[in-house]
Phi, psi and omega in degrees: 000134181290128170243127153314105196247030205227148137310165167208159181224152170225120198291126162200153191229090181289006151276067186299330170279230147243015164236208173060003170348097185223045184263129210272120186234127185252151176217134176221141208227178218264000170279358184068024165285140142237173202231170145179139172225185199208149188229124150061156185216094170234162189285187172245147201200179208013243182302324170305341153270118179263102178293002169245021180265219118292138197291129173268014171259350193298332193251133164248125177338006207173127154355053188314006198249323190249060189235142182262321177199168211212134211238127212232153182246307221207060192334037173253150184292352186283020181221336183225024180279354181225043165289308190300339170282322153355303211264303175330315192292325162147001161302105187241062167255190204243138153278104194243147191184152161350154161287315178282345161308300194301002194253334189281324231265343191279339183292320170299349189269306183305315178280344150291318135312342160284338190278339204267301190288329154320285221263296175293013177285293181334301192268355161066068169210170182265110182331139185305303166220199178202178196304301194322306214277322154326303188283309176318326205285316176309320192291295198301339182296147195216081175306122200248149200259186176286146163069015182231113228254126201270129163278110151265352173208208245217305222248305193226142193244166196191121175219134178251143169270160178258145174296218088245352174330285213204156181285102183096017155270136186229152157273159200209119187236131176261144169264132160228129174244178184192132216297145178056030159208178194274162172273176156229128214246149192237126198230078201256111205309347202018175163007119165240130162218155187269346199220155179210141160288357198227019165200135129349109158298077173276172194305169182266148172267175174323288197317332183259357196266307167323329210282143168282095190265147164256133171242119198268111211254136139351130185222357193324316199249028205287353152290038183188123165282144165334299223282047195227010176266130184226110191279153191180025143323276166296317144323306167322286177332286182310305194285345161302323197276331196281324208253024189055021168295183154223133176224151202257144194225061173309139208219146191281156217261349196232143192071323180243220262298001155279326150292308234254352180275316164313307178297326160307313122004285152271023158267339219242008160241339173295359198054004161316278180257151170301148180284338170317315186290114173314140180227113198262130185234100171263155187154068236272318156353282162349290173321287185331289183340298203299314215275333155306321166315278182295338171247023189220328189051355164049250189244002197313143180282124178330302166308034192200015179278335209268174159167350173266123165326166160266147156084048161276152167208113158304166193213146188237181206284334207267345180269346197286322179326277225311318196282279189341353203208017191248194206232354183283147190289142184196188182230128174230114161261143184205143184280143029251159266240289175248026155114301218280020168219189175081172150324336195294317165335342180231332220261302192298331172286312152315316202245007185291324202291323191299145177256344181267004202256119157268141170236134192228095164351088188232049174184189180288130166243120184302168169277355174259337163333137148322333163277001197260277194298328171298316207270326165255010167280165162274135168337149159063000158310159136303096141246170207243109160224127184078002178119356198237163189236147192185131197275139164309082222224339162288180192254121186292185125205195179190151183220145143241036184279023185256326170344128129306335191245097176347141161264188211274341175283334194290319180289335187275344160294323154344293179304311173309345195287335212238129191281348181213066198278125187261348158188167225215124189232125161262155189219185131083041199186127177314119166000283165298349138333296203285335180301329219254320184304338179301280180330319189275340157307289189337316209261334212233335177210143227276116157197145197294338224211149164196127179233186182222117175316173193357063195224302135270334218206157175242159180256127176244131171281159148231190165274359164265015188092240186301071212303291197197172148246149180241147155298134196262359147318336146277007187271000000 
């Protein structure tokens, strides 16, 4: 009888969209030992939730009791909100991510839990968690630093890499080893970007560039080049402000409202806008953020501590009547990213109606968003917001020249980067995203397999790469 003399891991991914970010890795090694783990646990949210469906964030694929350890890419919630259900399932290992992720991730817990506890009051249902399962969660959490590469078991070793995603985001590359074989190596890109304003990107080190790696790649923007982006931020902005508007700018509560108070910040030394024009941050999250910015400095480059405007003012619920309602021109971010929570919820039903008003995007809004529906009505439609119907009567826009997220030429050099890749599983990106992006790995970079994550089938590795794929109907 052939007796197996390699470990093998087998990949699945239970995020067919773009949120829900869940990938469950089985590793089984030739002694009948197994392993299993999970890279990131986040919810499902906008279109990916069907509300006349069963809610998909209530079920996890799989046994929390027998998951060994648990791996964070990032501090977004579509990546780490239903770590507290993990734990409610009966996960007690250890979670590991950054250090500035740990500092970050408990103000996103908290707050997802209120929004969760809010929302199942409304639907007269029992909340996904609750604060306990939050406080459970936290002792597990294990900060781990950049570039050094960690023993976590017996089996598998783990170095996080820095990011550009977001402040504390790492790509995560796992080793699994085993006495008389190759490891097997694995690299998993969680949100990917080459580049950030409030930190240095460094280089992949040599070592890694060499390795025979399988690489789990990102695909969001996997349709788009760096060179199809066209900024018109700062410009809107000037010209609104110029003509005595006002605009309102939902802005994402971590990373993009902390940018965009830079950008302002240099429009307002460019002589774009006046230091007179009030600049508004609502957001009680946001808040929370900016102030870990300046008073933690997180990883930030010292020349980038500074970053706030002038005539800046956080604004909290008891202050927001006065600005809703007032008529002098002014810049307001306000949370959520695409409209349809938050504070953006009292700001946007006001000024949608204003002709003097910019409401100005600055990031992806899904098409079931309020900011999705806002981007296809026409001036003087009847739209329906927050529950209320009103003509269109300020001017949307929308930019990504703000994207977090690399584009598909930024990824694919990316790729090219690694001298010896034997296959390359995309994730995390709308089905046809991930179709054209595969294909164009195929065509620009030398790797044999390029498969695609949540869609039929899991992958089984090895340390020479590809085993086989399985249906996941048999699983």
């Amino acid at each position: 009888m052939k007796i197996r003399r390699y470990p093998y891991a087998d990949i699945m991914s239970v995020h067919p969209g773009v949120t829900g970010s869940l990938n469950l890795i089985v590793v089984k090694f030739p002694d009948d030992k197994s392993l299993k783990f999970v890279v990131d646990c986040g919810m499902f949210q906008g279109r990916d939730v069907d509300e006349d469906a069963e809610d998909p964030n209530k079920k996890l694929p799989f046994n929390s009791e027998t998951v060994d350890f648990a791996l964070v890419t990032h501090n977004h919630i579509d990546h780490t909100g239903r770590l507290p259900l993990l734990v409610k399932k009966g996960f007690r290992n250890k979670i590991y991510l950054t250090e500035s992720t740990r500092k970050l991730i408990r103000f996103a817990l908290d707050d997802s839990c209120r929004v969760i506890r809010d929302t199942s009051k409304r639907r007269h249902c029992k909340p996904l968690y609750n604060e306990t399962d939050v406080e459970m969660t936290e002792p597990l959490l294990q900060p781990l630093p950049y570039n050094e590469t960690i023993k976590i078991t017996e089996n598998v070793s783990v170095t996080f890499l820095k990011n550009g995603h977001l402040m504390g985001a790492a790509m995560i590359l796992v080793q699994i080893s085993y006495p008389g074989s190759e490891d097997i190596n694995l690299l998993f890109t969680g949100d990917y970007n080459n580049k950030n304003m409030f930190f240095d990107v460094p280089d992949i080190p040599e070592w890694i560039l060499d390795l025979p790696l399988i690489v789990i790649q990102e695909s969001t923007y996997g349709d788009m080049d760096s060179t199809d982006i066209k900024p018109c931020f700062a410009s809107n902005v000037a010209e609104c402000i110029r003509k005595n508007g006002t605009v309102i700018a939902p802005v994402f509560s971590l990373g993009r409202a902390q940018e965009i108070l830079y950008v302002l910040k240099n429009m307002q030394k460019d002589r774009l806008i006046s230091t007179d024009i009030p600049i508004y941050l609502d957001g009680k999250l946001a808040i929370k953020y900016t102030g870990l910015y300046i008073n933690d400095g997180l990883d930030i480059r010292e020349d980038m501590r500074d970053f706030l405007p002038e005539n800046y003012k956080p604004i909290f619920k008891t202050e927001r009547g006065s600005i809703v309602n007032s008529f002098y021109p002014k810049v307001v971010l306000t949370t959520s990213g695409m409209g349809s929570y938050g504070p953006a919820q009292i700001y946007i039903p006001e000024y949608i109606t204003r002709k003097n008003a910019l409401i100005h995007f600055t990031g992806y809004a899904s098409p079931d968003s309020l900011g999705g529906r806002l981007k296809a009505a026409k001036i003087g439609d009847d739209v329906e917001v927050a529950g209320l119907y009103a003509k269109k009567g300020a001017t949307v826009e929308f930019t990504n020249e703000f994207s977090a997220h690399a584009k598909a030429d930024e990824m694919i050099a990316f790729l090219k980067k690694f001298n010896n890749l034997k296959l390359v599983l995309v994730n995390h990106g709308e089905p046809e995203k991930k179709d054209i992006f595969s294909r164009r790995i195929l065509d620009e970079v030398e790797t044999k397999y390029v498969g695609i994550l949540g869609k039929d089938y899991f992958f089984r590795v090895n340390p020479y790469g590809l085993e086989k794929t399985l249906s996941l109907k048999f699983r």
